[in-house]
C-alpha positions in Angstrom: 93.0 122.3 109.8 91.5 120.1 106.9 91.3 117.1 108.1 92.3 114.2 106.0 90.5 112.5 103.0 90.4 108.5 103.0 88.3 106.5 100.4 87.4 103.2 101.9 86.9 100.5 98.8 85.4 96.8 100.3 83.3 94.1 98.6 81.6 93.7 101.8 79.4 97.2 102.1 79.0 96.6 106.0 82.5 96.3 107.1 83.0 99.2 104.7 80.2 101.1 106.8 81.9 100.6 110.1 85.6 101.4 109.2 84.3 104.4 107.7 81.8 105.3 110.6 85.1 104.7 112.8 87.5 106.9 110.5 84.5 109.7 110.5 84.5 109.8 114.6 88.4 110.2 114.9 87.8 113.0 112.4 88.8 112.4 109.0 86.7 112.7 105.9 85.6 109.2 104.7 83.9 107.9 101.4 82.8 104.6 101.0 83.0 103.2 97.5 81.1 100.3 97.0 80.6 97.9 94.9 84.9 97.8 94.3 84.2 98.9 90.1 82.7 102.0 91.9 87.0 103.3 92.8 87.0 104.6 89.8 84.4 106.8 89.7 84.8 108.2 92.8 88.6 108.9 92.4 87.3 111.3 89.2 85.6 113.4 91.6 87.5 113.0 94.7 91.2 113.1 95.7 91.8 111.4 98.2 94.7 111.6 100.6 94.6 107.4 101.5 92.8 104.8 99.4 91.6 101.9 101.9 91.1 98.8 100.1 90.3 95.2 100.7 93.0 92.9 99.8 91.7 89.7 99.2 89.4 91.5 96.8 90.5 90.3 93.0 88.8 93.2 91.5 90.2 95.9 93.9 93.9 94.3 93.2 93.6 94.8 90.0 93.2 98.0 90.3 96.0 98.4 92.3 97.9 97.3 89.7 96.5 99.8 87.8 96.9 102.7 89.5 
């Protein structure tokens, strides 16, 4: 079984680091995108199945909005 593909977007590259170091050892596929304008590259060459993002992050929301 595949397991599942997350994208973890944070301003804060360490806290991004741990989630997805956490994520990795219950066994799903994580990819850190970092700095936040960097979602949109990597959702060209990834799908993901969840999109992990820091809330209080201005850019990031925006791109909620977006998406």
């Amino acid at each position: 079984m595949a397991s599942a593909r997350i994208i973890v977007a944070d301003a804060d590259r360490r806290s991004a680091g741990v989630l997805s170091w956490l994520l990795a050892e219950q066994g799903f596929e994580a990819t850190i995108a970092h700095p936040p304008r960097a979602v949109d590259q990597t959702l060209r060459w990834l799908t993901p199945d969840l999109l992990l993002i820091d809330g209080d992050d201005p850019e990031l929301a925006a791109l909620v909005k977006r998406l």
